[in-house]
N, C-alpha and C positions, 0 to 999 in steps of 0.2 A: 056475951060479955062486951061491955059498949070499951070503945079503945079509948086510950087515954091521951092526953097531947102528948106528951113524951113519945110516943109508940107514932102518933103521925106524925110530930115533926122528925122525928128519924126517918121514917117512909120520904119524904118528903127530902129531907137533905140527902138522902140517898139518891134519889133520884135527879135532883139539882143542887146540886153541889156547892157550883156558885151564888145561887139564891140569897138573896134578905127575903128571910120567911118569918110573917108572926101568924099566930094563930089564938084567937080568941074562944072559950068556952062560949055560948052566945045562952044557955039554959040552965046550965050547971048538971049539966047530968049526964058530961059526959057522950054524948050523943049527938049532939046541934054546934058546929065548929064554924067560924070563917077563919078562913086561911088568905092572907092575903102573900103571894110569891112576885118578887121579882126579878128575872134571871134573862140571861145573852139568851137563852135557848129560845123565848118565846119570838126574838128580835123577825121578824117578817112575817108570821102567823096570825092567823085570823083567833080571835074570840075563841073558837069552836075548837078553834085546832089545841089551842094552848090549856083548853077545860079537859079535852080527851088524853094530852100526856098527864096534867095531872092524876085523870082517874086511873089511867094506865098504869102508874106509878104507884097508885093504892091496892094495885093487883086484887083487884073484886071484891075489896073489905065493905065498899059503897052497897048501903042498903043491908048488910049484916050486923059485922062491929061497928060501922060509922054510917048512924042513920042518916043524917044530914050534913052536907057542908057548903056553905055561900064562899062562891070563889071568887076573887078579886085577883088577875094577872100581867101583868106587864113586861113587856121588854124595857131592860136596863137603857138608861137612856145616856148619850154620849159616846 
């Protein structure tokens, strides 16, 4: 069963808290999301590092319920 935004943007604020999180359907089906987060947490982290707490955060849903997601990440800036 593919997740729903509801169901990731909860993973998702669970995980960062402070985040301005949106998240696009990019297919309609439920399946293919971008998620763009921007949170303190990423603030000195590389690319990589900041794609791996989010997949972290989706505790293995990646490649089952949620086939695809294009990540866009930033540290809060200020």
């Amino acid at each position: 069963m593919p997740m729903s935004v509801s169901d990731l943007d909860a993973s998702l604020r669970a995980a960062f808290p402070d985040a301005d999180i949106s998240i696009d359907d990019l297919a309609g089906d439920g399946d293919h999301y971008r998620a763009r987060i921007v949170s303190d947490v990423f603030k000195g982290l590389s690319r990589v590092r900041q794609h791996k707490l989010v997949y972290a955060a989706l505790e293995g849903r990646m490649g089952g319920e949620l086939h695809a997601l294009a990540l866009e990440t930033a540290a809060r800036e200020g």
